[in-house]
N, C-alpha and C positions, 0 to 999 in steps of 0.2 A: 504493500500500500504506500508507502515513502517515496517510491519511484514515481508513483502516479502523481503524487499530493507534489513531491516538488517539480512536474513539469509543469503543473498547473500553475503554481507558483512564479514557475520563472516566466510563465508569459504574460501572467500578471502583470508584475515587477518591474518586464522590461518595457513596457509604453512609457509614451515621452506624455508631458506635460500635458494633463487636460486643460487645454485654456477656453476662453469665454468664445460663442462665434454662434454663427447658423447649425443647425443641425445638417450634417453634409456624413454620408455612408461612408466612411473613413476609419478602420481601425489598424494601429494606436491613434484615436483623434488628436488631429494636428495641432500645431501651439497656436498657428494663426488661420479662418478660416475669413474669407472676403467676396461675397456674392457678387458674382456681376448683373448681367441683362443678355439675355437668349441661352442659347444651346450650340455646341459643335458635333457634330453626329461624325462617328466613323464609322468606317466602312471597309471590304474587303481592299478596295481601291485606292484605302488613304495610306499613304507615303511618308514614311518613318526618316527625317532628315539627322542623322548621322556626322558629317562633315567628314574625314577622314579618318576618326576616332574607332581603332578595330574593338577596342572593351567595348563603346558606345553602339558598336554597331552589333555585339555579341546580347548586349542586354535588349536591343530593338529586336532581335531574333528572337529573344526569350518571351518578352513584352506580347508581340506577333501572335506565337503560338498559343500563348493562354488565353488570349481573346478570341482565339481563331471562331471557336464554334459561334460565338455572338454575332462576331461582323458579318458571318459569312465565308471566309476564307482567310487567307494568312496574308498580309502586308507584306508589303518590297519594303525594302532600305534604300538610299541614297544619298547622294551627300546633300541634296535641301530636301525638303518634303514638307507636310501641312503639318505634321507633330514632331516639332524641332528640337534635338539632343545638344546640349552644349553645358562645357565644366566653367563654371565659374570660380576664381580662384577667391573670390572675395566672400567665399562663402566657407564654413567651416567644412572639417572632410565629410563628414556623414550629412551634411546639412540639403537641403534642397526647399526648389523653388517650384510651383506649378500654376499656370497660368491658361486658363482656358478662353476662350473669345469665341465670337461665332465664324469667324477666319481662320482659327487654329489653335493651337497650343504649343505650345515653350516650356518643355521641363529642364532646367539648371541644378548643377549639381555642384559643392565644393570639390569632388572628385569622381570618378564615373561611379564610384560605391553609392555616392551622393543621388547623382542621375537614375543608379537602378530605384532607389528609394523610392523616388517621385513616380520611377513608371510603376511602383507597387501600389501607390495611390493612385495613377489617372485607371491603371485593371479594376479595383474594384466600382471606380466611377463609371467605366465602360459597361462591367459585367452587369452592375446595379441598374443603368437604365439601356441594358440591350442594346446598346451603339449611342446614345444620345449621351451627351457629358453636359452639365449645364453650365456655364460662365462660372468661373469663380478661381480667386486666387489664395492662395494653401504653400504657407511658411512653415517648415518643420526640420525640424533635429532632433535625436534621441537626448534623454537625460545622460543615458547610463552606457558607457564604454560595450562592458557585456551583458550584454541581452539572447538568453538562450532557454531552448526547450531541451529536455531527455527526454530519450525513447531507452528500453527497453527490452530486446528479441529474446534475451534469456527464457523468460519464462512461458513465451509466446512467440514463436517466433514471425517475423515480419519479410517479407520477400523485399528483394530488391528492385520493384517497382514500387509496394508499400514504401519502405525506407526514402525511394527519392518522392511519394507527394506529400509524404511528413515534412519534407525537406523544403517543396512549396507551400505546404502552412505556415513552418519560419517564414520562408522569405514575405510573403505578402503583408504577414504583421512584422518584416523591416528586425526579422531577431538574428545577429551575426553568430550565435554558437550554437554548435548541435552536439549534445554531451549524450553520446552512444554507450548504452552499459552490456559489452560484450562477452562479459561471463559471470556465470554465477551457480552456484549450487545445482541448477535447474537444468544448466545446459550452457557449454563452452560455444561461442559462434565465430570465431574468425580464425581461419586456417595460421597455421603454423607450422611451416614445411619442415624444422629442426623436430617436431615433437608429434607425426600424423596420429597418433593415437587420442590427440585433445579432440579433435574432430570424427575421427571413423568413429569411435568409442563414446568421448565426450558428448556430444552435440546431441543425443538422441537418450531420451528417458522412456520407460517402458509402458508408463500411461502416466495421469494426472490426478489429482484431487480432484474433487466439484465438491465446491463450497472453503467455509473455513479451515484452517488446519485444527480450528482448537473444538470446530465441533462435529467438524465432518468425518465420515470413513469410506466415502463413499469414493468409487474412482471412473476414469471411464474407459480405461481397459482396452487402449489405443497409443502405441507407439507416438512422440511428439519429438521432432526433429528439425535441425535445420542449421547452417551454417552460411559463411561470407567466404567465398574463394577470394586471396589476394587479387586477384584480376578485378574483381568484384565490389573488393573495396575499393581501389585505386577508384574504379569506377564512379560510385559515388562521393568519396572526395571532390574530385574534379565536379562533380553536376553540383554540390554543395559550393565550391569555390567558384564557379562561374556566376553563383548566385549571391557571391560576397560573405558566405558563412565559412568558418570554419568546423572543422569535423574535431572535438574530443574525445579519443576516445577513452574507458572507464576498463581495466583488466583488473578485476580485486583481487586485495592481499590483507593480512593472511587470512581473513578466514569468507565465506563466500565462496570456497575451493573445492566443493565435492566433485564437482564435474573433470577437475583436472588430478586430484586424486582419484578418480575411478578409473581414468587414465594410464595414469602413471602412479601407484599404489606407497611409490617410495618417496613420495614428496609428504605424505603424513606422520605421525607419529608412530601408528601402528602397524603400518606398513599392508594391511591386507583386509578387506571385507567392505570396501569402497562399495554405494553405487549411485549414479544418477540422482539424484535426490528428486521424489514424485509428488512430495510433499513441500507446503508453505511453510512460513517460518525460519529459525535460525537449527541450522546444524554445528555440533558441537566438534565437528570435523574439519578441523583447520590444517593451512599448511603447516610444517613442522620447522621452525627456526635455528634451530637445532644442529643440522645438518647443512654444509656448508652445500651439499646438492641440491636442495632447495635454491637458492640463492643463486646458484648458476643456471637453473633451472628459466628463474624469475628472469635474468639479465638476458640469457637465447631469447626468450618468451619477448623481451622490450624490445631489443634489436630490429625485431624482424617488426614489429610495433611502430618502432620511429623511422622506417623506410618507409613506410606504408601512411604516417602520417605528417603531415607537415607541422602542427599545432606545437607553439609554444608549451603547453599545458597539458600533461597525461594526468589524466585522473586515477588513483592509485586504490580508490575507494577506502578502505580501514575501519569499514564500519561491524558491528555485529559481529565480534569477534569473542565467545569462547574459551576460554583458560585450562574450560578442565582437559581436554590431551597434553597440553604443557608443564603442567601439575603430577601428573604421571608420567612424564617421558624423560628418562633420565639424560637425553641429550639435551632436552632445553634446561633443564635444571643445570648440566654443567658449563650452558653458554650463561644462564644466569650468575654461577659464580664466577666462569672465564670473565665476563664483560662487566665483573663490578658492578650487576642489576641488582636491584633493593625486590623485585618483584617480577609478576608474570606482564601485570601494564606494562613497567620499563622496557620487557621483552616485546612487548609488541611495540613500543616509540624504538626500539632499538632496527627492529624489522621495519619500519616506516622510514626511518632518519638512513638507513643504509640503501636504500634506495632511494630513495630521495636522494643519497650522495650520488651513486650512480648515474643516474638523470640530468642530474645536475652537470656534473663530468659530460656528457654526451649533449649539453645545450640545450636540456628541457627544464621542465620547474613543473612542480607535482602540485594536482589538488586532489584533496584527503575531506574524507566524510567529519563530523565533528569529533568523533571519536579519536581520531587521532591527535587531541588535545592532550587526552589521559595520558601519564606518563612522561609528559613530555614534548615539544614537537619542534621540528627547526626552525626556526626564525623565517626562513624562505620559502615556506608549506603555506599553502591557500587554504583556507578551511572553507568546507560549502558544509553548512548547518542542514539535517535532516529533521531534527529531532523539534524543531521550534524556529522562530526568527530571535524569540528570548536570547540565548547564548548567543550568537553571534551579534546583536546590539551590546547586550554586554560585554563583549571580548574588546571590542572598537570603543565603546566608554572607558574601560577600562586601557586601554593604549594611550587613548586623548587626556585622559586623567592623568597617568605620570609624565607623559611629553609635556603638557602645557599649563601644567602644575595647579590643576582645578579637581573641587570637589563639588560633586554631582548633586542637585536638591534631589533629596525621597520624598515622592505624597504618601507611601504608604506607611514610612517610618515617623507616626505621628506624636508619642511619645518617648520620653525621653527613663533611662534605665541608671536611673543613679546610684545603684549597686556596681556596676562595670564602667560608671562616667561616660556613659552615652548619650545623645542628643540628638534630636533630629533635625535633620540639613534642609529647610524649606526650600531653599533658593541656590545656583550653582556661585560657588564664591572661589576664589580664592586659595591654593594652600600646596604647601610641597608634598607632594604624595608620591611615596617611595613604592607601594605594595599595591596590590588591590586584591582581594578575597572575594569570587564571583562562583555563585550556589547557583547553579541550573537543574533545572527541576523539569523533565521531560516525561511523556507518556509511556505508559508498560513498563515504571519503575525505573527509568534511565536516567539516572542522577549522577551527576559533579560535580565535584569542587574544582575551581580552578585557581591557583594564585598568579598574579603577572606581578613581575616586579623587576627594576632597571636594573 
């Protein structure tokens, strides 16, 4: 359910500025919207003016085809036409202009990412009145840098024609990340030509739940399958990047790993009895830390990862992770004494932060579920909160509080505890604050304490 609830979220999130205007069929509604007088109708015949610009003329192709069935047929390009492409520098990069008249239309862009933007607005203007666009001019730029949806094939898996109109849903609500979660207990999906057995073996569970895990038994008694041949993904990469998105992908560590322990049996602690997981919920089958084949394991597995992806960002997931095979396994117990861990969490920021190093080394930068807070986590770790938006405000209060040496008003902290000389802080003031102690309090019992401190 996390999966669902944060794609939901992130395209929430990622709309720009609802500002004041005409009701006009636009979503993320634009910051500025400016009614004119009449209509421009397009048509199979109307001429996509381009200039020499091959990106510009790559996004009037895209433009083209998703209007096609409305207008009637697919538009030419050429270097002028009635619906005029042009980058304007004086505009920010993501930022755009769109301008409708009963003559034509003018979409400007700070950079041709700018330009696809606006033609994501004049399609749904098209698609909304069937070819008729009505006069009106529409200033827009996004708030927020990253703006993205997850999907999910793991538990369900998604073809690669699904996977690219999910890809057209980003683009038209203007969201530049598409955060891909490629394995999971459930089912491993992207090929790995160092390791074929993630996929022949991996990729396919033997039937499904129906209903909850916690109340159901019921199954349905039908094979669930499916994977991403390398070709496959390059594949959508590319239809993703022509569309101004980036693709991240999600390969979870350490635990979320039954599919690649059913695999490969020696990547766990117990080394045998692995399988497919048919069932929701968290398994207590994690990889094993332990063992420094794991870890070479994880690094083949990236390799062939960061070829296949261009993104700054691999998501390393860390969430729902598990202790008790670690607890029992007397290799992780002697990486725990080997590596000076206080505990099984260290063991796992140990497993996060060493990949993380890895990545790092290779010119990436990891983002990790909130759980890789526990324990520990490296300074250069992105944290994407599942659990709540709570914890992640708090983690960024907490930063802004000892950089800029303020202390935060509480409404809820309304009296004061003159046993321990406490007080309650109405108003944010003032003060050198060295520490911060931040209690997050999540659903299904998933609690922590976190301290930040310079």
């Amino acid at each position: 359910m996390k999966r669902l609830f944060f794609s939901l979220c992130a395209v929430g999130l990622s709309c720009a500025a609802f500002g004041a205007g005409p009701e006009v069929n636009i979503v993320p509604k634009p910051l500025s919207v400016t009614p004119g007088a009449g209509t421009f109708t397009v048509t199979a015949s109307t001429v996509i003016g381009v200039g020499k610009n091959a990106e510009l003329r790559r996004s009037a192709r895209i433009f083209a085809g998703e209007v096609a069935p409305v207008v009637g047929g697919v538009m030419k390009t050429a270097a002028e036409g009635d619906v005029r492409l042009a980058v304007d520098g004086s505009l920010e990069a993501e930022a755009y202009t769109l301008a409708v008249t009963p003559s034509g239309v003018e979409v400007r862009g700070g950079t041709p990412q700018g330009v696809f933007h606006g033609l994501q607005s004049l399609r749904q203007l098209v698609i909304d009145g069937e070819g008729v666009v009505p006069a009106v001019t529409v200033s827009d730029k996004p708030y927020f840098a990253h703006r993205g949806g997850m999907l999910d094939p793991c538990r369900h898996f998604w073809t690669v024609d699904e996977v690219k109109e999910y890809i057209d849903i980003l683009a038209i609500h203007k969201l530049n990340k598409f955060h891909w979660h490629l394995t999971d207990d459930q089912g491993w999906r992207i090929e790995i030509k160092k390791y074929p057995e993630l996929t022949r073996v991996g990729s396919v569970r033997g039937e499904t739940l129906i209903g909850h895990h916690h109340t159901s038994s019921e199954y349905d008694k039908t094979p669930h399958g499916g994977y991403y041949t390398q070709k496959q993904i390059r594949e959508i990469v590319k239809y993703a990047a022509d569309r101004y998105i980036t693709v991240i992908p999600e390969i979870e560590l350490p635990g979320h790993a039954v599919a690649a322990l059913t695999s490969y049996p020696w990547l766990g602690c117990k080394g045998e009895g692995y399988e497919v997981r048919r069932r929701w919920g968290i398994s207590k089958e994690v990889f094993c830390p332990g063992k420094e084949t794991t870890f070479e394991f994880l690094q083949n597995v990236f390799a062939e990862v960061l070829e296949l992806f261009p993104s700054e960002f691999i998501h390393i997931g860390g969430d729902e992770c598990p202790k008790d095979s670690w607890k029992q396994c007397p290799l992780c117990q002697e990486r725990i004494r080997t590596e000076g861990l206080k505990d099984e969490f260290e063991l796992q920021s140990y497993t996060v932060r060493r990949m993380e190093k890895w990545l790092r080394e290779h010119g990436r930068k990891i983002i990790g579920w909130d759980e890789i807070l526990e324990g520990g986590v490296s300074p250069t770790a992105t944290v994407m909160s599942w659990r709540g938006a709570a914890g992640g405000i708090e983690a960024v209060l907490s930063a802004l509080a000892i950089g800029h040496g303020l202390r935060y008003g509480n409404p809820g902290f309304a009296e004061p505890i003159p046993e321990l000389g406490l007080r309650p802080v109405a108003e944010t003031e003032s003060a050198a604050v060295n520490s911060v102690l931040s209690n997050s309090f999540g659903f299904g019992g998933n609690c922590s304490s976190l301290i930040f401190a310079k």
